[in-house]
N, C-alpha and C positions, 0 to 999 in steps of 0.2 A: 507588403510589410504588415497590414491590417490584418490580412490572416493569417500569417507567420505569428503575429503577437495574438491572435484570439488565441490557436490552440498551445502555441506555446506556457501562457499565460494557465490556460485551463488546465494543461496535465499535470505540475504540482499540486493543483489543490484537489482536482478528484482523485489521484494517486494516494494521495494522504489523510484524505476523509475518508471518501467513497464516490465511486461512480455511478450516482442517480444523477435524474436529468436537473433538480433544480441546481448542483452545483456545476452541472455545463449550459443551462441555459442560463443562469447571471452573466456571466462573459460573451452568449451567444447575443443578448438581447442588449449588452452596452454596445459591440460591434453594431448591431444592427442599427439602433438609434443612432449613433456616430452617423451612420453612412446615410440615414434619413436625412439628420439635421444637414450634415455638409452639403447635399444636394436637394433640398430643399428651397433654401434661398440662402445668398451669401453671407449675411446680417447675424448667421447659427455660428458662422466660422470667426467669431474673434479672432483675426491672427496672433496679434503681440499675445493675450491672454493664454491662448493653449501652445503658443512654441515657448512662451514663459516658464506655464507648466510643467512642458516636457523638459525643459533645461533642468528642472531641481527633482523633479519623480526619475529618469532615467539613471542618472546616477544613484538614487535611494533603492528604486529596483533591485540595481546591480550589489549592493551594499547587504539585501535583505536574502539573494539568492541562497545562500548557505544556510540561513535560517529554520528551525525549525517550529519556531514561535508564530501555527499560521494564523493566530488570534490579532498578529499585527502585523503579517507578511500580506495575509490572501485580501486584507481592505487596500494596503497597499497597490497589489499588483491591479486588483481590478479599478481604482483610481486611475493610475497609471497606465490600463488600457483602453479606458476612455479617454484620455488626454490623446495617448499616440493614434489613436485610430482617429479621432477626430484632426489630426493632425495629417493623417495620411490621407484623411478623407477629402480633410476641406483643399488640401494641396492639389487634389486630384481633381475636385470638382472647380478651382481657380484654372486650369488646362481646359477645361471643356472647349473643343472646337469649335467652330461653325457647325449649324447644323447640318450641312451636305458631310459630313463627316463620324456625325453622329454614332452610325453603327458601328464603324471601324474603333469608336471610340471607346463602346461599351463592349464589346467585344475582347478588348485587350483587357479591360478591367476584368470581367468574365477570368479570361486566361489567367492574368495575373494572381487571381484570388484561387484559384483551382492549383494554379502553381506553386503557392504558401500553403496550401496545405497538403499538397504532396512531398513538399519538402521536409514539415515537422512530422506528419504523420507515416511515412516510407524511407523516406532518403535517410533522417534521422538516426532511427533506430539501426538503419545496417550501416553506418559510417562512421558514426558517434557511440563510443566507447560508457558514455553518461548522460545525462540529463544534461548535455549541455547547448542547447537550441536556445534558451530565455538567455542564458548570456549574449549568445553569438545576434543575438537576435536587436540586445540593448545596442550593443556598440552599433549595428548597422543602423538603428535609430539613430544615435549619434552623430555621424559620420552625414547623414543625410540633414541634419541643420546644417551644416559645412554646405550646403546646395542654394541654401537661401539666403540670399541676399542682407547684409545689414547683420547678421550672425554668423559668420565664418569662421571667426575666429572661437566667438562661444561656441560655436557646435565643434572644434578642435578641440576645445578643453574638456567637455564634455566628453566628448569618442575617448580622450586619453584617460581621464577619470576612469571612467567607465568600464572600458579595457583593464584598468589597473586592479579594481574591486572585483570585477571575473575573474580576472585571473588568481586573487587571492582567493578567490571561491571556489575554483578549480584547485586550488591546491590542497584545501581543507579536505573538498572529496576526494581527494584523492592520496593524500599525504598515508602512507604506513600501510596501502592496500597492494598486495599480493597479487590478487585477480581482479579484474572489471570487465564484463562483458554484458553485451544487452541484446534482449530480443523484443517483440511485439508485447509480453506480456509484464515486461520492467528492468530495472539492471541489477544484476545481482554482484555486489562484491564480496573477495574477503579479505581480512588483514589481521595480521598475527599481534597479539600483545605481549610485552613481555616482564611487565612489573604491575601488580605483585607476584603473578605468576604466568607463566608461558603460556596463551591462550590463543586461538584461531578461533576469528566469529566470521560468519556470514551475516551478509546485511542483504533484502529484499526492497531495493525504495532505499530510504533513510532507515530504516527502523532493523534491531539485529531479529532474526528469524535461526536462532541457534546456533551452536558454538561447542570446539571440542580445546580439553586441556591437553598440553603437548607432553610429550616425554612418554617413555613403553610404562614409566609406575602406573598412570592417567589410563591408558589406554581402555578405550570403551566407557569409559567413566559419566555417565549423566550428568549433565550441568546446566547451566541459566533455568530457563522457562520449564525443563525437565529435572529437576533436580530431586532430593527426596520429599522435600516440602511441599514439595507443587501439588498440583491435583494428580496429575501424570504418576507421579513417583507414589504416590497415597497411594492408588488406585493400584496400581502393577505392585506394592506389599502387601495390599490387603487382602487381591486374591490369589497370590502365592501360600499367606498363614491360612485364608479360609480351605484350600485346596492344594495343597504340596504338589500334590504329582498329576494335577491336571494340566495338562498345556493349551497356553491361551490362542487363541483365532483374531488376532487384533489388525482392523483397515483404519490408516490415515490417511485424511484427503489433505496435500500438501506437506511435500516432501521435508522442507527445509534441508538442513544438513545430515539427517537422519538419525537425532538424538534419540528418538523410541527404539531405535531399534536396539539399544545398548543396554535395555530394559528387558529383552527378552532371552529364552532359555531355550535350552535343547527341547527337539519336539513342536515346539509354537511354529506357528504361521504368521508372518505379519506381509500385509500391501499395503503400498503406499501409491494414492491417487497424484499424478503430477501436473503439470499442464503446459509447464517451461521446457521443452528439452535444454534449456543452459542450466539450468537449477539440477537437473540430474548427472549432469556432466560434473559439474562444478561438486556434487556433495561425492560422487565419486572419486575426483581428484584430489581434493584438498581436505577429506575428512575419512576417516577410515572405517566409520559405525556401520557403512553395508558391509563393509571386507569383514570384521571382526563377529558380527550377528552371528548366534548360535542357532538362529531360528529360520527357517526357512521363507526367503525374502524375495517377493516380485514387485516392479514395479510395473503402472497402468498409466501408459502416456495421455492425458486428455484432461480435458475438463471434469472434479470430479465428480458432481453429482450427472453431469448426463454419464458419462459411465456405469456408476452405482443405477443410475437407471435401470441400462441396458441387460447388466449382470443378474444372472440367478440369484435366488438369497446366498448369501456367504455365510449364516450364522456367526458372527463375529462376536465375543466378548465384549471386544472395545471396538469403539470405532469414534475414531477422533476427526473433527472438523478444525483444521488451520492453513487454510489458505490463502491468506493474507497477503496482498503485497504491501510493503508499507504500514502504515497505520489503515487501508483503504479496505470495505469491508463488502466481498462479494455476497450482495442481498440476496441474492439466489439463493444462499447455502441458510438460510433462517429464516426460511417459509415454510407455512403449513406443506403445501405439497414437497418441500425438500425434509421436513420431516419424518412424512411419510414413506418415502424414500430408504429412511434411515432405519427406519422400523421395521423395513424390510429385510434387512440384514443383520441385524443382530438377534441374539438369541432373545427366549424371555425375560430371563434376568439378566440379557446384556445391559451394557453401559455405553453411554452416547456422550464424549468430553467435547466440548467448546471451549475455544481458547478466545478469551473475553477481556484480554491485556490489549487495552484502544486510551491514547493520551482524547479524542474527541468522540469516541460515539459510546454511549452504555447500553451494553449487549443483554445485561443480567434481567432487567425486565423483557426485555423480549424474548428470551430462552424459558422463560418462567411461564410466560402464557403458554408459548407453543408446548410443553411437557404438560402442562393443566390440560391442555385441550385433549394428549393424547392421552391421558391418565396415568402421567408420570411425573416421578416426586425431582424437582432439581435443586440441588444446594451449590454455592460457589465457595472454592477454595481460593483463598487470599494469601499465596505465599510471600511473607513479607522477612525477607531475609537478615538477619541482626550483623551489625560490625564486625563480625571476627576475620579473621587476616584468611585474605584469597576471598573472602566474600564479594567486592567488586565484580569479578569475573567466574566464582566458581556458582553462584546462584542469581537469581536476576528475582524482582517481587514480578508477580503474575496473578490474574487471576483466569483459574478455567472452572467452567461449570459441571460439575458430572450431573447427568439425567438418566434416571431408572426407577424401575418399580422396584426394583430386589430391596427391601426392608433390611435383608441379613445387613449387607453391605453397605448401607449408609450408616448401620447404627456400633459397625465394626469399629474398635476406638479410634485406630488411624483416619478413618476419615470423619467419626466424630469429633475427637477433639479440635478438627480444623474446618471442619462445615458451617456454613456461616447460611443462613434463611435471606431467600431475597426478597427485598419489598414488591408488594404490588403497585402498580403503579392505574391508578384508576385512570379509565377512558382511554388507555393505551389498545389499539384494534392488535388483534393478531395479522401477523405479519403474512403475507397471501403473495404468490406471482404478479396478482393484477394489481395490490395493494400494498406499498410501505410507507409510512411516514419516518423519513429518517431525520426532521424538524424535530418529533418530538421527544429522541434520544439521545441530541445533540449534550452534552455536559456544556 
């Protein structure tokens, strides 16, 4: 159960940050001092004090799962997996055998810890439809005060609580969604809306990753994060007036539901870098921007920047980075060497967009250096969409960064009136494979 609740505990919060090591080793290094203190000497294991604990954090856990407020979720959960690990621990280390037993003893501990995290990290993912292992996870916490003596009844009411608050959490995720499916890389859903207007969004994680309006008048229609205000929508106007009858070469690395491609014209080329094969399934089925694209449309299964590696230049006009699962933010793709990368593919006066819509991490100075470094000018656009009717669902605020040399282009009205200068942010290192501080972009 210790390590059922370490990684359990850890995949909401690097899902929805990022997955660098310091936000999976705070959960690895409470696990580990847990298991110091409880077998250390007994004197670490207050019992009434931590199965206390656990009675009032297990049910708050289960209460905060649906949450997306992790500024009051992620102290929570990792409170609360110091409590139960200590809890698991010190229970275990109260069992210690005779010592003529000793190996057999640590042995099954071994097994047991090997087997918690085969469960959340394997069985999981192919069995479980959602992120639902922290729930299934609390109640068996639960359930197991019903074991100890003198709380039987409170670990009843507890497990029934508990269960109860899941299940409400399980309904929220799942309430008014169409698809849910999940693989190793996250779970993608969607679900239709249908006031103020008929809409179908994808969601990656929590967080929505594109969306199409319904009915044949809509059809192909750019909306949320792509809309005309966006940087996306700027960018795909301004080099249609500056070049009518060129057609564009545009690579995005991550799919979503394939709103760029509702963006393009007879002639263009667009790829789209993937890494889900259910994110390609799913924007095929449930979203129709590849069926409808006038432009000649491949997609590249993999991760994208080692692909973009591997590939010849592509000279690309655009090439857009959003690969996002969730709010969580693959550092790889905002490195000097992933810049470089990028550079390789685009034309001279291509354009390089970053999608910089993050509720926790600020992407804007870090895109700023890395284009200073290559000698390229970056502005972000801040589409901040106004109340009018169908706004809810037909635009979303976003900000993406476009980075280029091309002068024509940034100083073209549609992307000037909405370019916005990013601060420097002093002492901020450029972002490297070997180096990121993602401490110091935290909001």
């Amino acid at each position: 159960m210790g390590s059922v609740m370490l990684l359990a505990v850890t995949n909401p919060v690097t899902q929805n940050i990022s997955s660098v090591p310091f936000l999976w080793v705070l959960p690895l290094a409470l696990y580990l001092v847990s298991f110091i203190l409880a077998f250390d000497h007994p004197r670490w294991y207050i019992r009434p004090a931590f199965i206390g604990a656990l009675v009032v954090l297990v049910p708050l856990m289960a209460y905060a799962i649906p949450s997306l407020d992790l500024e009051l979720a992620a102290p929570l959960y990792l409170v609360g997996l110091f409590a139960s690990c200590m809890v698991c621990h010190g229970e275990l280390a109260r069992l210690k055998p005779d010592p003529a037993h000793l190996t057999r003893f640590y042995l099954m501990i071994s097994l047991g810890g090997a087997l918690g995290a085969v469960l959340v990290a394997i069985v999981a993912p192919l069995v479980l439809a959602g992120y639902f292992e922290l729930g299934i996870a609390l109640v068996a916490l639960g359930s197991i005060l019903v074991l100890v003596r003198k709380m039987r009844w409170v670990g009843v009411v507890v497990t029934i609580v508990s269960a109860l608050l899941v299940g409400r959490g399980v309904q929220e995720y799942t309430e008014g969604v169409r698809v849910m499916e999940r693989d190793f890389y996250g779970v993608v859903r969607t679900a239709d809306h249908m006031s103020p207007v008929p809409y179908r969004s994808m969601y990656h994680g929590a967080i929505m990753h594109g969306g199409q309006l319904l009915g044949d008048s809509f059809r192909n229609t750019p909306a949320d994060y792509f809309g005309p205000g966006s940087g996306y929508g700027r960018l795909f106007a301004s080099l249609r007036e500056m070049q009518p009858k060129k057609p564009l070469a545009v690579g995005i690395v991550g799919l979503g539901a394939g709103v760029v491609a509702s963006w393009m014209k007879p002639g263009d080329a667009l790829v789209f870098y993937e890494i889900s094969p259910r994110v390609i399934d799913i924007a095929r089925r449930e979203f129709t921007f590849l069926q409808d694209t006038s432009a000649k449309t491949e997609i590249v299964l993999g991760d994208g920047r080692l692909s973009l590696e591997r590939e010849p230049p592509r000279g690309y006009d655009v090439l857009g980075i959003d690969a996002f699962s969730g709010d969580s933010i693959p550092m790889h793709l905002v490195t000097r060497e992933a810049m470089a990368i990028y550079l390789k593919h685009i034309k001279p006066d291509g354009v390089i967009v970053f999608q910089a819509t993050n509720r926790f991490v600020d992407l804007l100075p870090v895109v700023r250096r890395l284009a200073a470094e290559f000698g390229l000018e970056a502005v972000n656009i801040a589409d901040l969409p106004e109340g009018e009717d169908g706004a809810e669902y037909w635009y979303s605020s976003t900000d993406q960064i476009i980075v280029t040399r091309n002068r024509k282009l940034l100083e073209w009205p549609r992307i000037a009136e909405a370019a916005e200068e990013i601060a420097d942010r002093p002492g901020l290192p450029t972002f490297t494979d070997a180096h990121h501080n993602l401490l110091r972009i935290l909001k």
